[in-house]
NUDREN-516304 format. One line per 2 residues: number of its first residue (from 1); their letters; for each residue x, y, z of C-alpha. Coordinates in pm, whole numbers, plus 32768, in hexadecimal, padded with zeros to 4 digits. Layout:
% residues N
NUM> a> X/Y/Z | ...
END
This chain:
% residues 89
1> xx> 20DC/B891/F0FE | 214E/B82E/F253
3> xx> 217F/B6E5/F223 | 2243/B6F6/F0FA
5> xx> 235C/B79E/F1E3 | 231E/B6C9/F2E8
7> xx> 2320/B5A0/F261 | 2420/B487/F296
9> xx> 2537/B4B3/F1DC | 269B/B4D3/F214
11> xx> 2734/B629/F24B | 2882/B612/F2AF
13> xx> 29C4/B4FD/F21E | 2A35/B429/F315
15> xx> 2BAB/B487/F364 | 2CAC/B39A/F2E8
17> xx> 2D96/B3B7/F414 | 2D39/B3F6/F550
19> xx> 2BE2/B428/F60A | 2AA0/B4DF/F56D
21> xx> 2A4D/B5B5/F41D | 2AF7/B621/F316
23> xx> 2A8B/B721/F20E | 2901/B768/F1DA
25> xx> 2891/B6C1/F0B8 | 273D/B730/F06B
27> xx> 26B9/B8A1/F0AE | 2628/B850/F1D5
29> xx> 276E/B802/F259 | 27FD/B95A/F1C7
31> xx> 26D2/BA0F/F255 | 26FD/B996/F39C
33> xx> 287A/B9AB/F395 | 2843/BB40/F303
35> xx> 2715/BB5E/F44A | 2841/BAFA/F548
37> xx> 291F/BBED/F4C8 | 2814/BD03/F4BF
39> xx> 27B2/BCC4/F618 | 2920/BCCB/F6B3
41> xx> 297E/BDEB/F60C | 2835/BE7B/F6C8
43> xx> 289E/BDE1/F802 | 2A04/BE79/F7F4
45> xx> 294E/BFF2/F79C | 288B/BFAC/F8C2
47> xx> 299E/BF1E/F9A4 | 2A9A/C067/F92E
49> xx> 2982/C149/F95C | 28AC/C100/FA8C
51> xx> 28E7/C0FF/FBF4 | 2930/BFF0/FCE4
53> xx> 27C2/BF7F/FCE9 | 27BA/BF95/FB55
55> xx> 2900/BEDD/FB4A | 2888/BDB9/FC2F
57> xx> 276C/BD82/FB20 | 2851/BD90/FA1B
59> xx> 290A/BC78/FAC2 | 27C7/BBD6/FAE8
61> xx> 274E/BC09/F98D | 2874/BB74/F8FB
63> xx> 2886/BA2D/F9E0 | 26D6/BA19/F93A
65> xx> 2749/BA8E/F7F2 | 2861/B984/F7DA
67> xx> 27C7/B875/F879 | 26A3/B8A5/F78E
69> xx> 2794/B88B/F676 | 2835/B748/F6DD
71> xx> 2710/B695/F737 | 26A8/B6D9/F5CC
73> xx> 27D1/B6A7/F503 | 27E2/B572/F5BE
75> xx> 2671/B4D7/F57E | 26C1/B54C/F3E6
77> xx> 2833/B4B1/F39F | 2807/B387/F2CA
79> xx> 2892/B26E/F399 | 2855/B333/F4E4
81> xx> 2966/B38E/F5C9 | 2A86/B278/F60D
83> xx> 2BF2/B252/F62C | 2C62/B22F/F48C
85> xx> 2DD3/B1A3/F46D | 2DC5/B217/F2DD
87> xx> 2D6C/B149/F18C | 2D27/AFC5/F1E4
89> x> 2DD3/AF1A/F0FF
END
């Protein structure tokens, strides 16, 4: 079952404008996008709650969680990441 998720496939619409991904457009994309939020919203109970030490590894934890996310996103936008200038026409 694996492999059906993992397999190549685009996740994410290139943007038009600008530099990276737009919108999710399969759920993978969504699910991944909906994991992100989850864990910052963990991160920021952790970072409000905790101590110094606790909000160090929040810090941490986010810098992972987010890199994680970008590295994906970025391997799963159709097109992969470039400068876009709009509609070629």
């Amino acid at each position: 079952m694996l492999h059906k998720i993992f397999a190549r496939g685009d996740w994410f619409a290139p943007r038009r404008y600008g530099y990276g991904a737009g919108l999710p457009i399969a759920w993978q994309g969504w699910m991944l996008l909906a994991s992100y939020v989850a864990a910052l919203g963990g991160i920021g109970l952790l970072d409000r709650t905790g101590g110094v030490a606790a909000r160090a590894g929040a810090f941490a934890l986010f810098v992972l969680v987010t890199s994680l996310f970008i590295a994906v996103a970025a391997r799963r936008t159709r097109g992969g990441w470039k400068w876009r200038w709009g509609d070629e026409r």
